[in-house]
C-alpha positions as CSV (number, residue, x, y, z in Angstrom):
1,X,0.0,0.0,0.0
2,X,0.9,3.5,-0.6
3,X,1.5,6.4,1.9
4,X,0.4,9.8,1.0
5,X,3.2,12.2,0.6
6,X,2.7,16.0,0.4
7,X,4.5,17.4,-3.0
8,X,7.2,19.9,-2.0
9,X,7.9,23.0,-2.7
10,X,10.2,22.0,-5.5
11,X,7.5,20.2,-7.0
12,X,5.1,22.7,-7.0
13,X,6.9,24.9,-8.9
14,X,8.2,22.0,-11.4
15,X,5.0,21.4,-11.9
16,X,3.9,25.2,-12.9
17,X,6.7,25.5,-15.2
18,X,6.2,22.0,-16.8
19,X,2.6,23.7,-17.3
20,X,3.9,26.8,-18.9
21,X,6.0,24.1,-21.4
22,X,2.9,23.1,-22.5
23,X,3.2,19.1,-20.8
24,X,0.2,17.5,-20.0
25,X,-0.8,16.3,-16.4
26,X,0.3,12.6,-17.5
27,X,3.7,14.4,-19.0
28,X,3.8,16.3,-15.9
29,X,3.7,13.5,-13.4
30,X,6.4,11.5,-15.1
31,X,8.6,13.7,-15.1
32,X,8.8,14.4,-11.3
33,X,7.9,11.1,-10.5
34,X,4.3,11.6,-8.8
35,X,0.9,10.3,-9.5
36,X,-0.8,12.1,-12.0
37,X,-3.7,12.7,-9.4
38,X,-2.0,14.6,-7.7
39,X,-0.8,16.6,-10.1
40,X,-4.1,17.5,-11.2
41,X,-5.0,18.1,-7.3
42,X,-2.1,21.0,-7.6
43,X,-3.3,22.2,-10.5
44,X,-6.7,22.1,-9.2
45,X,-6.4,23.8,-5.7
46,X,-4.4,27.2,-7.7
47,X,-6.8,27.5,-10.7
48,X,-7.9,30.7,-8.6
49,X,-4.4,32.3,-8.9
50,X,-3.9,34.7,-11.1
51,X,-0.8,32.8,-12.5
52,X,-1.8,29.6,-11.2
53,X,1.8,29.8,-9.1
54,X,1.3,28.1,-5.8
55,X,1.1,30.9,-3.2
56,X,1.6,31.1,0.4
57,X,-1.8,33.3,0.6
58,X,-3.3,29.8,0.1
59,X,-2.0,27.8,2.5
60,X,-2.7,30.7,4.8
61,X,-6.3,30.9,4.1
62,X,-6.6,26.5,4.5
63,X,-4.6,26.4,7.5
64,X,-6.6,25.9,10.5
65,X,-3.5,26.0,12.7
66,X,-2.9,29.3,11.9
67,X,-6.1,30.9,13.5
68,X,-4.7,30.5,17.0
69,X,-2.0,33.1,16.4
70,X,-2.1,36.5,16.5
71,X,-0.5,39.4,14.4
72,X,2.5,39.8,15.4
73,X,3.3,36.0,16.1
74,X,2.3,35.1,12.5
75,X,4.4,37.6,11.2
76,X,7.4,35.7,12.5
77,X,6.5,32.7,11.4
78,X,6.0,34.0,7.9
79,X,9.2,36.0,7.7
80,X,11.1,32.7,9.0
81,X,9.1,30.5,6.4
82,X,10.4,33.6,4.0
83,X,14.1,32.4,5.2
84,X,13.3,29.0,3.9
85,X,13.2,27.8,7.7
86,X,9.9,25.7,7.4
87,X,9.6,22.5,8.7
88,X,10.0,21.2,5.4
């Protein structure tokens, strides 16, 4: 049986600029090694973007964690996620 495993960052972004190259999602999913389902759940969840780059304003708005902090405590722990200190 497979475990689910989040896409990273990386992938995210391979998989917007794979878009952009015109691949499809089967293209897509080969390439960085991922099932094609989840591709199109990526592609799926940012269709509202502008650009249809994965944003942080996103995860922001889905993250239920996040509405236990306050101001000034989420602004740290955006500016570190900005200094690629996440605990990715």
């Amino acid at each position: 049986m497979n475990h689910y495993q989040q896409l990273t960052k990386e992938q995210r972004y391979q998989i917007y600029g794979l878009r952009k190259a015109w691949f499809n999602q089967t293209e897509t999913a080969n390439e960085i090694g991922v099932n094609k389902s989840a591709v199109c759940r990526e592609l799926r969840r940012n269709r509202g973007n502008e650009d249809g780059v994965p944003s942080r304003k996103r995860r922001q708005q889905v993250c239920n964690h996040a509405k236990g902090l306050d101001r000034e405590a989420w602004n740290k722990v955006d500016g570190l996620i900005r200094q690629d200190m996440s605990p990715e």
